[in-house]
C-alpha positions in Angstrom: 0.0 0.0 0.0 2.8 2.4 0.8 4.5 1.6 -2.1 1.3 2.0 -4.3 0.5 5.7 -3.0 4.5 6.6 -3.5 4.0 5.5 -6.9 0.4 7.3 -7.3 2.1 10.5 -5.5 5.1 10.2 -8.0 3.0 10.2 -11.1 1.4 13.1 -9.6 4.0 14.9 -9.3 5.6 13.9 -13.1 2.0 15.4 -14.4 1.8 18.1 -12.9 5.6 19.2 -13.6 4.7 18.0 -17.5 1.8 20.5 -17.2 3.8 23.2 -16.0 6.3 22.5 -18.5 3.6 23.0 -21.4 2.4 26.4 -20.2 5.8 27.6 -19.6 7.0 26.9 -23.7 3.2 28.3 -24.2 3.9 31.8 -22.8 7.9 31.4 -23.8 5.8 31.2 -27.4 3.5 33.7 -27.0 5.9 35.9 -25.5 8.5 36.0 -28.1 7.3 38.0 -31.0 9.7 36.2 -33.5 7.6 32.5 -33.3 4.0 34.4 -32.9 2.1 34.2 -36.1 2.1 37.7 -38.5 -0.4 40.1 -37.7 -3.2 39.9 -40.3 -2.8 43.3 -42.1 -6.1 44.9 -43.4 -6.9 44.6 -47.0 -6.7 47.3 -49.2 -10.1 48.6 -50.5 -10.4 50.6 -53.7 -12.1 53.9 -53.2 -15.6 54.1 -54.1 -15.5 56.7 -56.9 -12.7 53.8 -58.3 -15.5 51.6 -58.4 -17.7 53.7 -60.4 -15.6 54.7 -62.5 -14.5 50.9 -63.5 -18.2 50.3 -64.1 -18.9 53.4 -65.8 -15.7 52.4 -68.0 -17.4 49.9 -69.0 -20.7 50.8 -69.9 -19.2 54.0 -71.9 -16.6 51.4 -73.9 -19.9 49.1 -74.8 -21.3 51.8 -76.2 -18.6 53.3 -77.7 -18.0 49.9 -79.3 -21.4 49.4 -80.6 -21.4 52.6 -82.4 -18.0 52.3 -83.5 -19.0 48.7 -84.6 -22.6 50.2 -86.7 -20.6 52.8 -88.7 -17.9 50.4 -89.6 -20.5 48.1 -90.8 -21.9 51.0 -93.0 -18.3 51.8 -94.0 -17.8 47.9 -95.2 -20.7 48.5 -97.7 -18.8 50.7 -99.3 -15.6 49.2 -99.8 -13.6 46.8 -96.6 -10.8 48.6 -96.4 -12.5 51.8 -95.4 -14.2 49.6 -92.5 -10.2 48.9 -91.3 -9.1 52.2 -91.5 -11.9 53.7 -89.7 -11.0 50.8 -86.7 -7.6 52.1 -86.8 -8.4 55.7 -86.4 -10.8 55.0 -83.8 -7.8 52.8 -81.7 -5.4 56.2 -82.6 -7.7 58.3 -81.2 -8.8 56.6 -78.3 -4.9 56.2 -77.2 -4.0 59.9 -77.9 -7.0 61.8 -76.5 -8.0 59.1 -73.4 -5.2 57.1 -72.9 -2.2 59.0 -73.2 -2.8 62.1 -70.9 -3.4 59.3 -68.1 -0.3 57.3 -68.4 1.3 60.7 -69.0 0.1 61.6 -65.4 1.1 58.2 -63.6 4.8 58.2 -64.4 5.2 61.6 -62.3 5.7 61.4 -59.2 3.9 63.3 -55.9 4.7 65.2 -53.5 3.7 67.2 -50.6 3.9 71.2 -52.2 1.5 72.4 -49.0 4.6 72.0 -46.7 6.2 73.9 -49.3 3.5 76.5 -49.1 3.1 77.0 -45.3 6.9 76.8 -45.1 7.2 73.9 -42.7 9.9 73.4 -40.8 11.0 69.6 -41.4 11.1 70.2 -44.9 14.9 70.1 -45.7 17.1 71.6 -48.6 17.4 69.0 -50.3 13.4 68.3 -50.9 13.2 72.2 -51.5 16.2 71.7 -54.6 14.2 68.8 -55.8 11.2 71.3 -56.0 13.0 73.5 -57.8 14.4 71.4 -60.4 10.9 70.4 -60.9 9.6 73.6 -61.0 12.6 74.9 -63.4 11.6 72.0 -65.5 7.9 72.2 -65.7 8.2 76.3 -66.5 4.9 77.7 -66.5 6.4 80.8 -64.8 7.7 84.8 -65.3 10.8 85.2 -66.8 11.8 86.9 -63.0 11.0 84.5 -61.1 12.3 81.6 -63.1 15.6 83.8 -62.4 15.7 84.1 -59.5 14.6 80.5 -58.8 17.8 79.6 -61.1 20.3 82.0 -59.0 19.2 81.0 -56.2 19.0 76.6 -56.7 22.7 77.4 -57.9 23.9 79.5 -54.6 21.8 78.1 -52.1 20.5 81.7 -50.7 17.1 82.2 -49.9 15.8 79.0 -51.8 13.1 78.8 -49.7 11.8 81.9 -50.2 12.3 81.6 -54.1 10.4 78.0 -54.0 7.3 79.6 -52.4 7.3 82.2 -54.6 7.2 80.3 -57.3 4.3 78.0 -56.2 2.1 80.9 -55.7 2.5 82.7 -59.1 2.1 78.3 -60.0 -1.5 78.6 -58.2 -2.3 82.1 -59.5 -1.8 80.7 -63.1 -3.1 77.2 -62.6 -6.7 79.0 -62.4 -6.7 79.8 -66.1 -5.8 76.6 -67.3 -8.9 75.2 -65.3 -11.1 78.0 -67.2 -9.6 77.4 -70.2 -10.6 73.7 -70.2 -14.3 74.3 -68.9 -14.5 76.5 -71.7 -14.3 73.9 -74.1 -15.7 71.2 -72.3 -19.2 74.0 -72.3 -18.4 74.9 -76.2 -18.0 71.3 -76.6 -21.4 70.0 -74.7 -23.4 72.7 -75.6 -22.5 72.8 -79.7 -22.3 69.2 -80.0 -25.7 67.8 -79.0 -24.8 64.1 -79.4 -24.6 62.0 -76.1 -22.1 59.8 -77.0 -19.9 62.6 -78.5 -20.5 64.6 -75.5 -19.4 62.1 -72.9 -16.5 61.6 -75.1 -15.5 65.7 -75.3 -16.6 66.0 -71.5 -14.0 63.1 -70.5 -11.1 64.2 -72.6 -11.5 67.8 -71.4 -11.4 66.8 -67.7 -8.7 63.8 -68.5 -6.7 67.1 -70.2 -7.3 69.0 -67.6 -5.6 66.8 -65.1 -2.5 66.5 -67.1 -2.4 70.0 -67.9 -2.4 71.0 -64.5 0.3 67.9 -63.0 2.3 69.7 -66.0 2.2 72.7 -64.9 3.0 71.9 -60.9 5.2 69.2 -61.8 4.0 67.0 -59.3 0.6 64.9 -59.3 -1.9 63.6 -56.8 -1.3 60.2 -55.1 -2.8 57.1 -56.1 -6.1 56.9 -54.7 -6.5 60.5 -55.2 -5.8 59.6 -59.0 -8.7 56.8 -58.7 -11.2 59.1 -57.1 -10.6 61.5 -59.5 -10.5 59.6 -62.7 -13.8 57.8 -61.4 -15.6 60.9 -61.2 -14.7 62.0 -64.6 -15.8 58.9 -66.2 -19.2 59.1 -63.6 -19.5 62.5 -65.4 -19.2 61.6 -68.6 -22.0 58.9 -68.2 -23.8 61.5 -67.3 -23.2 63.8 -70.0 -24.4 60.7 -72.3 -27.4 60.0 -70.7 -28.5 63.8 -70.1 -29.4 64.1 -73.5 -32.6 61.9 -73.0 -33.6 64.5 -70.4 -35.6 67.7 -70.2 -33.3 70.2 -68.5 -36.2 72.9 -69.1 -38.4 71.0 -67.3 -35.8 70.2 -64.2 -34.9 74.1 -64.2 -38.3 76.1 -65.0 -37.2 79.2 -64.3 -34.9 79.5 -67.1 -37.1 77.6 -69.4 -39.9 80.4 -68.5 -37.6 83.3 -68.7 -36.7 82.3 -72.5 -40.2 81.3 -72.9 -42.1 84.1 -74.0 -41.8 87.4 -75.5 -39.8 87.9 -78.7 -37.3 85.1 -77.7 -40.5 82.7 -78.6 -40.0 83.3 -81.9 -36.6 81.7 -82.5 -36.9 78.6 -84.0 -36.5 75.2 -82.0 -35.6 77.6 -79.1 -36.4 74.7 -76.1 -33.5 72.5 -77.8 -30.8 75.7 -77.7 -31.9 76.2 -73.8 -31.2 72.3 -73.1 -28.2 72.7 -75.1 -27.0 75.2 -72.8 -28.2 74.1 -69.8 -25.7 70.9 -71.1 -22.9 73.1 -71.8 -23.2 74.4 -68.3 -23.1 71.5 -66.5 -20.1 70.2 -68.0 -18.3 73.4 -67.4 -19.7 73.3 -63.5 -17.9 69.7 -63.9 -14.5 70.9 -65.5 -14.2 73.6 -63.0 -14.6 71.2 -60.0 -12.3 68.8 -61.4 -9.8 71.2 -61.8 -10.0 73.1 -58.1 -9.9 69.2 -56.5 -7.1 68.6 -59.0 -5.5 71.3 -57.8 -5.8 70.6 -53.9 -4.8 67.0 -54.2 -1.4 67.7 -56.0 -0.9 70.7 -53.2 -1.6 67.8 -50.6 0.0 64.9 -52.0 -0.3 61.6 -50.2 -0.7 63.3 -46.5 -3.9 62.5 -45.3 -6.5 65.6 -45.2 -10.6 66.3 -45.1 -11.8 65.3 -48.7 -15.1 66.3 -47.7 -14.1 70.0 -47.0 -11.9 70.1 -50.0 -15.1 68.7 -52.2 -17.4 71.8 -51.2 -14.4 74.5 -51.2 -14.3 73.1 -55.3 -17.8 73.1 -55.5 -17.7 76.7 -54.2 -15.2 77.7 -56.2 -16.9 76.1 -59.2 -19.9 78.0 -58.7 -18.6 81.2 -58.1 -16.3 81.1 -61.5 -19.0 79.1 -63.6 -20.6 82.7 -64.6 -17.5 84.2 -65.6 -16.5 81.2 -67.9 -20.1 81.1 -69.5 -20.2 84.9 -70.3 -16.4 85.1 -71.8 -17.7 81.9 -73.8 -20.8 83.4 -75.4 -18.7 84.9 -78.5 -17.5 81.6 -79.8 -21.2 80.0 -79.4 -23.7 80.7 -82.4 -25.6 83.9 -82.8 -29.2 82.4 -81.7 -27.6 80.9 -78.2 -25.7 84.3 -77.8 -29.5 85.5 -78.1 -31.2 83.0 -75.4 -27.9 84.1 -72.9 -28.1 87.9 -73.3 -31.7 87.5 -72.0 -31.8 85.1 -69.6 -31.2 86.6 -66.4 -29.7 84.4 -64.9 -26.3 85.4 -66.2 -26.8 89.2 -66.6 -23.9 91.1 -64.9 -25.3 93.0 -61.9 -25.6 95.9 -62.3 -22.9 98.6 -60.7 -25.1 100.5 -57.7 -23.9 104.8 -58.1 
C-alpha cells in the first residue's frame, strides 16, 4: 500500500511538472514576437469613386464599341478597307485623346507642395532643390521669377523663399488653365448635342485638364487621389451621355420660362438651344470642380487631409467662377444661343449700384 501511494504521488508529481512544462514553452511562445504568427494586415479597398468609375468604363466602352461597330459596318458597304481604317483611327484616337494624358500623369511622381507652401519646418534643402528642379523644369512661370529660382537653386541663398514664390505665381496661373478647359468642355457639350460625342468631349477635357495641370505643378496627386478623381470623370461623362434623354427645361423652369415668351418665342426650336446650354453648363460646373480638387490634391499629396471639405471648397469655387466662364464663352457660341444668354437673367452682370 505504501508503495502504491509513493508510486500514485510520484506520477502526480511527473503530471503536474509536465503541465507546467507546457504552459511555460506556451507563454515562452507567445511571448517572443519572433515565433508568434504575423499580424493579419487589413486589406486594401479601392475607393468608391474607383469603383464607379471601372463600371462606368465599361458601360461607356460598350457603347462606344457598338457605335463604332454600326458605322464600320456602313463603312464595309462601301468598300472593306474603309471599315479597317476607320478601326484604326478609332484605336489612334482613343490612345491619344483618353489614354495617353493618363499614363502621361502616372509616371510623375507626388509630393507634398502644402509643406512647401506653409513653409514647414522639417522640410529640408534637399526636398526644396528637388522642388526646384521640378519647377525649373515644368516652367509655367515669369521670366523673373524663373531667375531668381535659377540663382538661387545654384547658390543656395534664400531657396526657400524663391520655392514659395514660385508656387504661388504656380496657383495664381493654374486658375486659367482650369477656365480654359471648362470653356471647351461648355463649347464642346453645348454645340455638339450628341450623347455619346459629349461624354466623349466632357472626359477628354477633364482627363486634359488633369494632365495639364500635373504639367504645370510638376508633381501629381497620389494614387487613390488619382482613382477618385478619374472615377468621377468617367461618372461625369455617363452623365453627359445619358442627359441628352432628359428635359433640362423641365428640371430648371425658371430659365425655361424666362426664355419662354416674349420675342425670344420666336426663335426657332428655341427649347433644344436652352437644353443645349443648360448641357454646356453642366459640364463646365464639372471641368471647374475637377480642376479646383485637382488642384488641392497635387498641393496635398499623399498626406492625409478632409476630402469632404476640400469637395465643397471646389464646388464653391466652381460656382462662383462658372458665370464668368459662360459669359467670356458666349462669343464663340452661335448667334441664336448668344441670343437665349443675353436674355436670360440668370447670367446678366449685376448691375454697378452709383
Amino acid at each position: 500500500m505504501i508503495q502504491a501511494r509513493e508510486l500514485s504521488s510520484s506520477a502526480r508529481s511527473r503530471v503536474g511538472q509536465s503541465n507546467r512544462s507546457r504552459q511555460t514553452e506556451r507563454v515562452a511562445y507567445m511571448s517572443n514576437p519572433i515565433e508568434q504568427p504575423p499580424p493579419v494586415s487589413p486589406q486594401w479597398k479601392p475607393p468608391f469613386w474607383a469603383l464607379v468609375g471601372l463600371g462606368t468604363l465599361l458601360f461607356l466602352g460598350l457603347i462606344v464599341l457598338a457605335n463604332v461597330l454600326d458605322i464600320g459596318e456602313r463603312l464595309s458597304r462601301l468598300h472593306s478597307s474603309l471599315e479597317y481604317a476607320f478601326y484604326a483611327l478609332v484605336v489612334c484616337a482613343i490612345y491619344g485623346l483618353l489614354i495617353r494624358p493618363v499614363l502621361s500623369v502616372i509616371r510623375m511622381t507626388t509630393h507634398p507642395l502644402q509643406r512647401v507652401l506653409v513653409s514647414d519646418s522639417s522640410v529640408t534643402q534637399k526636398e526644396y532643390k528637388a522642388v526646384a528642379k521640378r519647377f525649373l523644369q515644368s516652367g509655367g512661370m515669369s521670366a523673373d521669377i524663373t531667375t531668381r529660382l535659377t540663382e538661387s537653386l545654384w547658390s543656395g541663398v534664400g531657396l526657400e523663399q524663391e520655392v514659395k514664390a514660385a508656387l504661388d505665381e504656380k496657383r495664381s496661373r493654374s486658375g486659367q488653365i482650369v477656365k480654359d478647359h471648362a470653356r471647351l468642355a461648355f463649347l464642346s457639350t453645348a454645340v455638339i448635342q450628341n450623347g455619346s460625342l459629349d461624354a466623349l468631349m466632357l472626359a477628354y477635357a477633364n482627363l486634359k485638364l488633369v494632365r495639364a495641370l500635373v504639367t504645370h505643378f510638376g508633381f501629381r496627386p497620389s494614387f487613390p487621389a488619382l482613382l477618385t478623381m478619374y472615377g468621377q470623370i468617367l461618372a461625369a461623362a455617363l452623365i453627359a451621355e445619358r442627359v441628352e434623354d432628359m428635359q433640362l427645361e423641365d428640371v430648371f423652369p425658371p430659365l425655361s420660362a424666362s426664355v419662354g415668351g416674349g420675342v425670344m418665342s420666336a426663335i426657332p426650336g428655341m427649347h433644344l438651344i436652352v437644353h443645349a446650354l443648360l448641357q454646356g453648363i453642366g459640364s463646365a460646373f464639372l471641368t471647374l470642380r475637377t480642376g479646383y480638387l485637382t488642384e488641392e490634391y497635387i498641393l496635398r499629396g499623399a498626406q492625409a487631409f478632409d476630402r469632404r471639405r476640400e469637395r465643397q471648397s471646389a464646388n464653391r469655387r466652381a460656382a462662383k467662377e462658372l458665370l464668368g466662364v459662360v459669359l467670356t464663352t458666349a462669343a464663340q457660341l452661335p448667334a441664336s444661343m448668344r441670343t437665349v444668354l443675353k436674355a436670360v437673367n440668370l447670367f446678366r452682370e449685376p448691375a454697378h449700384q452709383t
